[in-house]
N, C-alpha and C positions, 0 to 999 in steps of 0.2 A: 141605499146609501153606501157614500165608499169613505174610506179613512187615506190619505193620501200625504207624501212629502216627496221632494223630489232634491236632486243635487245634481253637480256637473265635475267629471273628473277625466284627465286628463291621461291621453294613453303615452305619452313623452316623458322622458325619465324613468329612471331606472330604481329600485329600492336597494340592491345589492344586499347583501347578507345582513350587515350591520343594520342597515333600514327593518330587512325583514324580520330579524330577529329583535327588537327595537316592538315591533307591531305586538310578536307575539307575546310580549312579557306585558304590554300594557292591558291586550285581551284578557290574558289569564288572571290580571288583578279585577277584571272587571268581573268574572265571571267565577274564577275563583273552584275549587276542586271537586264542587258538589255537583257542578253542573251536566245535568246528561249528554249533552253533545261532544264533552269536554274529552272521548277519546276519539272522537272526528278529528278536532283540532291537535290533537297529540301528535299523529300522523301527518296532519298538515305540515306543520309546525318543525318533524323531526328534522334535524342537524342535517341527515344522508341527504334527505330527499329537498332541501334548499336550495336554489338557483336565483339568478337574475334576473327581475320579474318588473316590468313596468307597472305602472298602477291600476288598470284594466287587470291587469294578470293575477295581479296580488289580491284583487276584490271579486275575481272568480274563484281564488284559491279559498279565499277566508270565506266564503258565501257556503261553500261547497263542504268546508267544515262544519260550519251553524249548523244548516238544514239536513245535514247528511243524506240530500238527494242527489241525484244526477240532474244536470242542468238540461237545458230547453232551448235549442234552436230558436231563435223570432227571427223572422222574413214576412212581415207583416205590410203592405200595399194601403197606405191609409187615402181615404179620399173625403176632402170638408167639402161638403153642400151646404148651400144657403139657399134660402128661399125668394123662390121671388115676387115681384107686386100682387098680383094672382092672388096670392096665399095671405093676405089682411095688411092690415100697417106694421104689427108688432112683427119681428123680423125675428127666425129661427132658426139654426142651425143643427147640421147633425151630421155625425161621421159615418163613413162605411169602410170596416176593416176586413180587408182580402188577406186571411192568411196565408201566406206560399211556402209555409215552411211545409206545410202537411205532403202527402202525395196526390190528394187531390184538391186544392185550395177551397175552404168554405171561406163564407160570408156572416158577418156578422152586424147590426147597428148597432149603434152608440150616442147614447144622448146625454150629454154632460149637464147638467140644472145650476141653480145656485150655491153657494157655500153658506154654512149653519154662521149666523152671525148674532150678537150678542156678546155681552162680559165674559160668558163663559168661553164661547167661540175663541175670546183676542187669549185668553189666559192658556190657552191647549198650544203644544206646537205643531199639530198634524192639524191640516185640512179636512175638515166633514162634508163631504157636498152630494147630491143626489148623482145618482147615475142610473139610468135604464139601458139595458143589451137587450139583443133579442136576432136570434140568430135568422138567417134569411136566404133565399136562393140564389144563384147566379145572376137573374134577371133584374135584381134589387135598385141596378145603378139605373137600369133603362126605369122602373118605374118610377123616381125619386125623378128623374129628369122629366117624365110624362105627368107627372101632377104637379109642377114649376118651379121645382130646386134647379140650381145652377152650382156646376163647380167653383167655387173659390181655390181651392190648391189642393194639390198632393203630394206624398211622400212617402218615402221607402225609408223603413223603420228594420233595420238590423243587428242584431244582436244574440243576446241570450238571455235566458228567465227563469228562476229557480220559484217552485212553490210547493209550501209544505204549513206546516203547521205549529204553531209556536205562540199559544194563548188564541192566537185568530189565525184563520186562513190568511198566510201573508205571501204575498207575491213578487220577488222582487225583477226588476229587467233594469237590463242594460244595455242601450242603443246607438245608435248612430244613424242622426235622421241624413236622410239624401234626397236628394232635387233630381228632377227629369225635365231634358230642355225641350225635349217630343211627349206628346200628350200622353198615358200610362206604360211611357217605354220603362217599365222597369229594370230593364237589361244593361238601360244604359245610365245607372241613376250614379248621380257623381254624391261625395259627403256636402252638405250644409255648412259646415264648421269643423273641418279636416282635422283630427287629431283630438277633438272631444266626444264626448258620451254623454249622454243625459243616465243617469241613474232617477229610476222612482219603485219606490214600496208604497205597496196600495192592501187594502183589506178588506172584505164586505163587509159592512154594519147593518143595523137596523134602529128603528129610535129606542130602543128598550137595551140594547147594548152596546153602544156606542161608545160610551164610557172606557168597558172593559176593553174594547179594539182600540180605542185612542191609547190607552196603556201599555199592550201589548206593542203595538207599531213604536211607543216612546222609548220600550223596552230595549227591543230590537236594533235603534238607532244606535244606541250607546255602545252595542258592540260595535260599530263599524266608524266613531268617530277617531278615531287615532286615523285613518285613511280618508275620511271621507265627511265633507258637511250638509249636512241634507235639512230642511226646511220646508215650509208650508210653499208651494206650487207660486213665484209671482213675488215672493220674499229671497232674494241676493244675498241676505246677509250671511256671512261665515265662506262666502266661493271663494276662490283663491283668485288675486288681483288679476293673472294673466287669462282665467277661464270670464272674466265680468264680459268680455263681448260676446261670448258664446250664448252665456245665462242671458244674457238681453233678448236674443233672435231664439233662444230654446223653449222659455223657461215664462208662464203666464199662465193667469188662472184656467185661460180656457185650452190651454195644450200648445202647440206651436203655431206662431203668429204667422203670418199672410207672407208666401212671397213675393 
């Protein structure tokens, strides 16, 4: 199982001092003196080391304080297969993610299932829904097409991704999907929606602690809302009016729609 919210923010505009320091008085009321991370953010935060920072910049800055790790490259090659007639009536899907940020790109599948649904489900703000990986060889795309999946689309996924630890293993990335107008020319992949970013924090669960990761991931959002509105995966509400056509073509239960 995975614990899941997503949001969409904007790399245009600038926070300028007043902005940035603006952020960091609201952080420290949220989290207040006791908190361990809290000389990460000290450093962050100082006066000397402040600059002009668009809001990508400003939510690697604050990210990089939270988790006090070093962030993470993503160059990630995603490719959706679908099945074809072949393979029964009930129709399936499933991703295969090439990472290229590595030195030598591995392979990975991914199978995204339903979401936990129920009173309790509508009342949680984070998305609970199965997910299976399993990591796999070079050869995985040619197999997947030998037992009758077909490409539907792909995508060059760029960014960075900080993960650490904070009640649950929590994962956060920040991306910029891109299109290729030649079949997996990644070289030449232009942006989707030029000037945004999908943000998503995701967490692994299981059914016997799900609870506590939906807590943890609820935790974790509230630091980051003075910048940033995040939401269950397919829910818009809180995006900033001029990102709503991004969030349209980003942003759906089952990850990024068809192009």
């Amino acid at each position: 199982m995975e614990c899941v919210v997503q949001g969409i923010i904007e790399t245009q505009g600038y926070l300028g001092w007043e902005g940035w320091r603006s952020l960091g008085a609201q952080l420290f009321q949220r989290i207040g003196d006791a908190e361990e991370h809290s000389i990460h953010l000290l450093s962050v935060f100082d006066s000397s080391k402040a600059i002009f920072r668009n809001h990508v910049e400003a939510l690697e800055v604050l990210l990089q304080g939270l988790s006090g790790v070093p962030k993470e490259r993503v160059r990630v090659h995603e490719l959706c297969l679908k099945s074809g007639p072949n393979l029964g009536v009930v129709p399936s899907e499933v991703r295969l993610l090439c990472d290229l940020a590595q030195p030598t790109p591995s392979w990975t599948i991914r199978h995204v299932g339903g979401a936990m649904r129920g009173a309790g489900a509508e009342q949680i703000s984070v998305l609970v829904r199965t997910v299976v990986e399993s990591k796999a060889s070079k050869n995985v795309l040619h197999y997947f097409y030998t037992i009758g999946y077909k490409l539907d689309h792909e995508l060059l996924k760029i960014g960075f991704a900080f993960r650490f630890q904070r009640g649950a293993q929590i994962t956060v990335t920040v991306t910029s999907a891109n299109k290729m107008a030649k079949l997996h020319a990644t070289d030449e992949a232009v942006p989707v929606t030029p000037g945004i970013q999908l943000v998503e924090i995701t967490a692994p669960a299981a059914a016997d602690n799900y609870n506590d990761v939906v807590s943890a991931v609820t935790a974790f959002c509230e630091y980051l809302a003075p910048l940033l509105h995040l939401s269950k995966p397919g829910n818009s509400t809180g995006i900033v009016p001029t990102a709503g056509a991004a969030a349209a073509s980003l942003m759906s239960s089952g990850g990024v729609k068809t192009l």
